[in-house]
C-alpha positions as CSV (number, residue, x, y, z in Angstrom):
1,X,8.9,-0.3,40.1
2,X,8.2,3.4,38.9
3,X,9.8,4.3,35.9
4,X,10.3,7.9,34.9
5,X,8.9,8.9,30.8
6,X,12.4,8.5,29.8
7,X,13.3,5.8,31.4
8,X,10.3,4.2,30.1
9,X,10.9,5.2,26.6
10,X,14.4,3.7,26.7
11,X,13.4,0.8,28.3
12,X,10.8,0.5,25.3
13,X,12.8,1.1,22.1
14,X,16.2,-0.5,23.8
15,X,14.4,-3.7,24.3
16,X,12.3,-3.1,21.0
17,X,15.4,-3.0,19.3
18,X,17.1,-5.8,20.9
19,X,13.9,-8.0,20.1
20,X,13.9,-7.0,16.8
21,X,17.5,-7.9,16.0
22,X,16.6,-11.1,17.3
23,X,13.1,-11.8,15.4
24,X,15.4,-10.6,12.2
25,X,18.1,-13.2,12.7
26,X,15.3,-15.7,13.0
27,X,12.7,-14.6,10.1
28,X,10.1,-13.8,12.8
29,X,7.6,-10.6,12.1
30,X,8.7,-7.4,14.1
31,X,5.7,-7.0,15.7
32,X,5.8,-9.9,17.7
33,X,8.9,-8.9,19.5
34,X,7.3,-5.3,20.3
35,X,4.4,-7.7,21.8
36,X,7.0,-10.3,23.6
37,X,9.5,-7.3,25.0
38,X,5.7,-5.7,26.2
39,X,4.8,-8.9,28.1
40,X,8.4,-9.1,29.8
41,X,8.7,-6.0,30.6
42,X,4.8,-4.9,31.6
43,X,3.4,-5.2,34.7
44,X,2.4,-9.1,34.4
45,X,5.6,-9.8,33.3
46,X,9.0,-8.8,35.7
47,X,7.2,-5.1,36.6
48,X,10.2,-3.6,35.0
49,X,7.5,-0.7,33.6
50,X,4.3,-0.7,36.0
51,X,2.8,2.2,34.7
52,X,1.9,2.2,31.3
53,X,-0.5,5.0,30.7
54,X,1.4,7.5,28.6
55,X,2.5,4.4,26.6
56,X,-1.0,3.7,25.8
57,X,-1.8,7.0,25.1
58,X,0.8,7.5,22.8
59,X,0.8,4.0,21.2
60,X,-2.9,5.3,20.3
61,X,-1.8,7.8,17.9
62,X,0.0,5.0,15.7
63,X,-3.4,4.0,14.5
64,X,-4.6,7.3,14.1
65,X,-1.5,8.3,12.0
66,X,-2.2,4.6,9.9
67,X,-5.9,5.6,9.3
68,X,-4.4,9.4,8.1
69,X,-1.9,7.3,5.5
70,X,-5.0,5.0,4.5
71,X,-6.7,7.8,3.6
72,X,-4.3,9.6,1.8
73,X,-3.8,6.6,-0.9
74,X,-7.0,6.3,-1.2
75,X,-9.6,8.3,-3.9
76,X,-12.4,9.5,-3.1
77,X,-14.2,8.2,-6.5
78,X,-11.8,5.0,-6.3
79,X,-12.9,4.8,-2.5
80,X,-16.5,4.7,-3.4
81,X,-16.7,2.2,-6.1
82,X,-14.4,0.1,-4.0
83,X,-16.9,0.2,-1.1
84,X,-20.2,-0.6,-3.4
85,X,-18.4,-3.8,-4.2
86,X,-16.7,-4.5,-1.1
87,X,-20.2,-3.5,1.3
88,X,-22.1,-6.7,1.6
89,X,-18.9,-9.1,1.7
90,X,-18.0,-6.9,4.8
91,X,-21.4,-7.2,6.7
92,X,-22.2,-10.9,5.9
93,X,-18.2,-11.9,6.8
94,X,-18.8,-9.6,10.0
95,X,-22.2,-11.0,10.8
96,X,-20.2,-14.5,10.3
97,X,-17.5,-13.7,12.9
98,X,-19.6,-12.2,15.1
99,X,-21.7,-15.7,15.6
100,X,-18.2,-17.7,16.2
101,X,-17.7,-15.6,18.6
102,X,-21.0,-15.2,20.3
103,X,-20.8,-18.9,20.5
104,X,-18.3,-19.0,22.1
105,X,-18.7,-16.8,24.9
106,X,-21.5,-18.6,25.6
107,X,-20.6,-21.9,25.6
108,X,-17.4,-21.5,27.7
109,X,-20.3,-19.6,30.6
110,X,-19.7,-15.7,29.7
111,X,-23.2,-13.7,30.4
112,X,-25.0,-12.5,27.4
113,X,-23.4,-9.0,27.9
114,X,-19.7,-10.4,27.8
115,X,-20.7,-13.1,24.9
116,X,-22.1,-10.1,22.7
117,X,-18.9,-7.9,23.9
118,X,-16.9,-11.3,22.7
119,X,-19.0,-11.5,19.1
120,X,-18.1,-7.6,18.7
121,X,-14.4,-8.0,18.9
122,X,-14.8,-11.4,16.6
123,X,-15.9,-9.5,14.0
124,X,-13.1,-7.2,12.4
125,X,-9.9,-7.8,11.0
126,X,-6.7,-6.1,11.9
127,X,-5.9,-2.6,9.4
128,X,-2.1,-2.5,10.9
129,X,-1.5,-6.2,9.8
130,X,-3.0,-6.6,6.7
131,X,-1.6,-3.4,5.3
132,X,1.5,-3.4,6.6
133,X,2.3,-7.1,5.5
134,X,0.5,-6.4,1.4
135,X,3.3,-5.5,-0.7
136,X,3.1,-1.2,-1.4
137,X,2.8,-1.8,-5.0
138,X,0.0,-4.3,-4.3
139,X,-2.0,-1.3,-1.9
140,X,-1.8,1.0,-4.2
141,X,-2.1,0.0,-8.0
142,X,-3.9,-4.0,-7.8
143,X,-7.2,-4.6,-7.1
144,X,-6.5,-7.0,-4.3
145,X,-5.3,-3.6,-2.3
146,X,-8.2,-2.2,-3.4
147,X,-10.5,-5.2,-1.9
148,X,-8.7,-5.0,1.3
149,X,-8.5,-1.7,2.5
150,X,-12.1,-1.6,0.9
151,X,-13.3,-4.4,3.5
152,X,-11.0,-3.1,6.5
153,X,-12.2,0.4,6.1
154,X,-16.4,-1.3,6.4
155,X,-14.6,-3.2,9.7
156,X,-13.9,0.0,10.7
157,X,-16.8,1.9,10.4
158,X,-18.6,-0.9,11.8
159,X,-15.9,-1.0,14.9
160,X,-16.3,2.4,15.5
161,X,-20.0,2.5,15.6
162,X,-19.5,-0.9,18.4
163,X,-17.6,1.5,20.2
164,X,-20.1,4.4,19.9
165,X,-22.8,1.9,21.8
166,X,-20.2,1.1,24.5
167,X,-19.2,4.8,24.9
168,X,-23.3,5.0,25.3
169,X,-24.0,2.6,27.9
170,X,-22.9,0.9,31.3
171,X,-24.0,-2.2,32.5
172,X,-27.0,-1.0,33.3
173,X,-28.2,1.7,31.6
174,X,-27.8,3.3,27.4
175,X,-27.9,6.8,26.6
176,X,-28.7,7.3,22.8
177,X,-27.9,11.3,22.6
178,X,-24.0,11.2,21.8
179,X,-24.9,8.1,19.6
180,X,-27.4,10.1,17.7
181,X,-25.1,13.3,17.6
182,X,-22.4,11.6,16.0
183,X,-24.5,10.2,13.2
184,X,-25.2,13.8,12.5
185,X,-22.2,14.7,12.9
186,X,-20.1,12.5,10.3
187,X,-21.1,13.7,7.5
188,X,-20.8,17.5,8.5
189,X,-17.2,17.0,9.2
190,X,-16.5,15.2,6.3
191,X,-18.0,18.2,4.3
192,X,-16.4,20.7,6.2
193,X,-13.1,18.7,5.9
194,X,-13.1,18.8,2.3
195,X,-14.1,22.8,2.0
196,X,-11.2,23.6,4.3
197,X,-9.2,21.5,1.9
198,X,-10.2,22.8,-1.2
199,X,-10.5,26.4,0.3
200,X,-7.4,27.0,2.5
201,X,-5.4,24.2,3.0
202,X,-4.2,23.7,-0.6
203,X,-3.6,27.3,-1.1
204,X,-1.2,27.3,1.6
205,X,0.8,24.1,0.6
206,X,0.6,25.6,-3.0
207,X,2.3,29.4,-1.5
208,X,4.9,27.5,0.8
209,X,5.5,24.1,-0.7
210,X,9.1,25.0,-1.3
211,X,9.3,24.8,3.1
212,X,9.0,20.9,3.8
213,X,9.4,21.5,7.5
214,X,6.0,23.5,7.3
215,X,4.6,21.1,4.8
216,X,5.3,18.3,7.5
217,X,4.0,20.4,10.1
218,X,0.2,21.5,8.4
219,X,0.1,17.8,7.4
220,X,0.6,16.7,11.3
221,X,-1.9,19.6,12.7
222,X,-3.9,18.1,10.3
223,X,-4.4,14.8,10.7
224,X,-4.5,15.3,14.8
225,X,-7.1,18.5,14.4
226,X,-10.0,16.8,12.7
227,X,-9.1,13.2,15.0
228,X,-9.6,15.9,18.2
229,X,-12.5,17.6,16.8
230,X,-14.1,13.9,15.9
231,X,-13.8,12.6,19.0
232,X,-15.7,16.0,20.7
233,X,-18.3,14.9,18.5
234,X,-18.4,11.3,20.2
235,X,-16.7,9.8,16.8
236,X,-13.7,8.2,17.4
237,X,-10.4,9.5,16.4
238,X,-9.3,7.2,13.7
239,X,-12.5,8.9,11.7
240,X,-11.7,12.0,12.3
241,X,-7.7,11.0,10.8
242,X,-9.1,9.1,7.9
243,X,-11.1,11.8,6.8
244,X,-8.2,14.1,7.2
245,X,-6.7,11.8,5.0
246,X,-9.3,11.1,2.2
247,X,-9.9,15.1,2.2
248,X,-6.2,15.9,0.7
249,X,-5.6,12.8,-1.4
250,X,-6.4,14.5,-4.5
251,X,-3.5,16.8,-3.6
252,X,-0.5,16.2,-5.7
253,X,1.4,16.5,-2.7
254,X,-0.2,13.6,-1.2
255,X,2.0,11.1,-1.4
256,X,5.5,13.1,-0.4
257,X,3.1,13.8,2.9
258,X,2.3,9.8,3.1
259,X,6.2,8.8,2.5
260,X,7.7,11.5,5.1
261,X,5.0,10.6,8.5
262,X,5.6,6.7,7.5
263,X,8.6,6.8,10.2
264,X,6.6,9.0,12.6
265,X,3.6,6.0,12.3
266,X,6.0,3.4,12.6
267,X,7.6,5.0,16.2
268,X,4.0,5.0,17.6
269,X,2.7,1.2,16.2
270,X,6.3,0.5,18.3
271,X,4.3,1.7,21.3
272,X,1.0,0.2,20.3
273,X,2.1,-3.4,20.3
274,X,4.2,-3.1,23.1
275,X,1.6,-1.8,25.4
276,X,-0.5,-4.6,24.2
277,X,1.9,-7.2,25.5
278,X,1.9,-5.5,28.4
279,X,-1.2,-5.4,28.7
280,X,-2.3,-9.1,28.9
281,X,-2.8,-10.2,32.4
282,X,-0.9,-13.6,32.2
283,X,-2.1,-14.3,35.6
284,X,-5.5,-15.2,34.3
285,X,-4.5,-17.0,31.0
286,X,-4.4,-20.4,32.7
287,X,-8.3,-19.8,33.6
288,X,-9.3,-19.3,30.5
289,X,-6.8,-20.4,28.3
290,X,-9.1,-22.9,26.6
291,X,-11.7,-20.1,25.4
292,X,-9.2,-18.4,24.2
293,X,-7.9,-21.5,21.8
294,X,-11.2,-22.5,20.8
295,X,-12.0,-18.4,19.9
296,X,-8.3,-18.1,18.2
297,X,-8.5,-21.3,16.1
298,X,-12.2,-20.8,15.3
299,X,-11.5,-17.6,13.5
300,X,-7.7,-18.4,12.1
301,X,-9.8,-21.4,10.4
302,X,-13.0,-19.7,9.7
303,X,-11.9,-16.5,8.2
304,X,-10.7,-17.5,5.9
305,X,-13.0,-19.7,4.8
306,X,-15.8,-17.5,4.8
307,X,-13.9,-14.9,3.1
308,X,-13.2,-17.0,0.1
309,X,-16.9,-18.0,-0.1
310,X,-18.0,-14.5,-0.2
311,X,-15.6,-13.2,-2.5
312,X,-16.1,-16.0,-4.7
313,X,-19.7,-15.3,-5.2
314,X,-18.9,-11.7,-6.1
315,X,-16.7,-13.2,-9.1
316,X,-13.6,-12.9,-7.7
317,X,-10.6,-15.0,-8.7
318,X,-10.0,-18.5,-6.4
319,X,-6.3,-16.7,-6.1
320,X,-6.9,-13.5,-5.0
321,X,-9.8,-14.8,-2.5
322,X,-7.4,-16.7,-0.5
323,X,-4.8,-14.2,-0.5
324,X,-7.5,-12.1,0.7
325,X,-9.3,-14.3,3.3
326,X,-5.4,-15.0,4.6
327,X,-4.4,-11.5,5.0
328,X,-7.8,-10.7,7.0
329,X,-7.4,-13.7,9.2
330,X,-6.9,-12.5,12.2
331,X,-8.7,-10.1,14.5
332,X,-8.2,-6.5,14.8
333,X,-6.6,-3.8,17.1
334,X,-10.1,-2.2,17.1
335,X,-11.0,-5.5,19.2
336,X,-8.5,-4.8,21.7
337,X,-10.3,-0.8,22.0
338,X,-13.7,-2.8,22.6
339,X,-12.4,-4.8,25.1
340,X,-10.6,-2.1,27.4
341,X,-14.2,0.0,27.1
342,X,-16.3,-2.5,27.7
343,X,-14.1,-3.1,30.8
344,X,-14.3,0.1,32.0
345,X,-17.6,0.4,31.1
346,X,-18.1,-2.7,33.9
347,X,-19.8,-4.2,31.0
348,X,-17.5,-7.2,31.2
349,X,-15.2,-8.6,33.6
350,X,-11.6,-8.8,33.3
351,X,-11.6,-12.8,32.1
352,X,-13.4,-11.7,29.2
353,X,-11.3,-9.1,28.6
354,X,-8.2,-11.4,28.6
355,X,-10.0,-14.1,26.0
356,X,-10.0,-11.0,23.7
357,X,-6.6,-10.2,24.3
358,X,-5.0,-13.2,24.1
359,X,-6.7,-14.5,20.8
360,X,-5.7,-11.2,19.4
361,X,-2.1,-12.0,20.2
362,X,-2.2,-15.8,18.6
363,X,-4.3,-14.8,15.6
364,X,-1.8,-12.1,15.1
365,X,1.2,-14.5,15.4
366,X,-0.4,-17.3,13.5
367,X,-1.8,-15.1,10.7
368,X,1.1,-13.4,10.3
369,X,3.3,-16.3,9.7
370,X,1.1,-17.5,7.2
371,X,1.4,-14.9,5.2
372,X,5.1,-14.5,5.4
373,X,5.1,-18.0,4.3
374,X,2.8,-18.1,1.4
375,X,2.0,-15.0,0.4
376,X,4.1,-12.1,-1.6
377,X,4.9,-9.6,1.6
378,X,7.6,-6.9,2.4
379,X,9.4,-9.4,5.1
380,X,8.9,-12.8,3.6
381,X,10.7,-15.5,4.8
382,X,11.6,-16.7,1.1
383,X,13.2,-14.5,-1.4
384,X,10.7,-15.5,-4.1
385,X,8.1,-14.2,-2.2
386,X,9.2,-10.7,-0.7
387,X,8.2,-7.8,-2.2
388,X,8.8,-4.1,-1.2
């Protein structure tokens, strides 16, 4: 059935917020009725919405705007002591993950290309979840936000040089010049980024700080400038945006600009998780429905688990690495990026692709109710535990 742009937006935020109404009745997390109305709806589900490109492009600037808002709360100083502490937790727990998932792929008959493809998308936890389920106070003044988006942002460095090999290569060939050019290039955007800053941008928020429409506007331009200008440079968008980010936290107007574009994120992670429920080719679940379980419950379990180990031998509190290895329990939406470029890279074929998918979706839902259920959150099913 073809569906016109606004069609298909009203098809997307009617049913969004129909499914929401629902999930809020029943304590359920948002998110998962974006995914569930995205699997209905999609072209796997009742072809309501077959096409589902501009959603997926558009749902891709949610996670560019959530790298932009990372960024902005972070320090740079804070940012770097936080990363000399939170560094080798990241790559062991990474290296960790990455094995379950190898192993998995290989035992359930993937070829070695789809099994390493599998152990890549194992690896990293999910930046939407765990920061949009940790308490704001929590983020932005405790040391267990600190931890977190410490280890998320290593994930996603990591991530993003897994998708610089894929961008590389085919199945049968690997091209190291735009993998080469965008190790030079990172740190010659970051510089620039923080000389424009310093230079011009602050001067002009400083002369016309009294407009907040044009505040809003330079803030947007922004954030999308140096994500465009990263990604001619073969680095990925959400780089470019974090950077953008990092580069005018030290602004005193940084937070106004991080509390006005929350609502402007929130419309596009709408988009994100409904495009990945539609997405999900439910026709070839059944065929590989139990590599998917063994993947999901694997990493749900193990996680964890190895979290808390390596936080422990770093000196951290029993307490806080739980909370930690809870909140990072799932895998990430960078995953999902690996798998669709790796699929049309023809490096893997589509069942592999749908393993990913699907134990994205479960460790999503499964993760996330654990730590609506335990753990202080801002949509906690028990009073005593939610926190703004």
């Amino acid at each position: 059935m073809e569906v016109h742009l606004f069609e298909t937006f009203f098809l997307v935020f009617c049913g969004a917020a129909i499914a929401a109404t629902l999930a809020l009745y029943s304590r359920q997390p948002l998110f998962i009725a974006y995914i569930g109305m995205g699997v209905l709806l999609g072209p796997f589900g009742f072809e309501v919405i077959s096409e589902l490109s501009a959603v997926e492009e558009m749902s891709h600037i949610g996670i560019i705007f959530l790298l932009f808002l990372l960024g902005l709360d972070m320090q740079p100083k804070a940012l770097i002591a936080v990363l000399k502490k939170a560094t080798n937790i990241a790559v062991l727990s990474c290296a960790s993950f990455g094995l379950i998932g190898f192993t998995v792929g290989f035992v359930f008959g993937f070829n070695f290309q789809e099994a390493i493809v599998i152990a890549m998308a194992s690896m990293f936890s999910s930046t939407i979840i765990g920061i949009k389920l940790l308490p704001t106070t929590v983020l932005h003044h405790r040391h267990t936000g600190e931890m977190m988006v410490g280890l998320l942002l290593i994930q996603d460095f990591i991530a993003i040089f897994c998708l610089l090999v894929l961008l590389c290569g085919s199945r049968d060939s690997f091209d190291f010049q735009p993998l080469a050019m965008a190790l030079i290039a990172l740190p010659m955007i970051a510089a620039t980024a923080f000389l424009l800053v310093k230079y011009v941008l602050l001067k002009l928020i400083q002369t016309f700080d009294k407009f907040h429409e044009y505040i809003f506007l330079i803030a947007i331009g922004w954030c999308l400038g140096l994500a465009a200008l990263s990604e001619k440079f073969y680095l990925s968008a959400e780089i470019g945006a974090f950077i953008a980010g990092i580069s005018l936290a030290t602004s005193p107007i940084s937070q106004y600009i991080a509390l006005n574009l929350k609502p402007l994120r929130d419309f596009f992670l709408i988009l994100f998780f409904f495009a990945l429920g539609a997405q999900l080719n439910i026709d070839l679940l059944p065929s590989v429905l139990w590599a998917t379980l063994t993947l999901a419950i694997l990493l749900l379990v193990g996680k964890p688990i190895i979290f808390y180990a390596l936080l422990r031998t770093h000196s951290e509190r029993k307490a806080l690495a739980w909370d930690i290895g809870f909140r990072l329990g799932q895998i990430s939406e960078f995953s999902l990026l690996i798998a669709l470029l790796a699929t049309q890279k023809e490096v893997i074929g589509e069942s592999a692709s749908v393993v990913i998918q699907s134990a994205a979706i479960i460790t999503f839902i499964v993760s996330s109710y654990i730590v609506i259920s335990n753990f202080p959150n801002p949509i906690a099913i028990k009073e005593s535990l939610r926190r703004d």
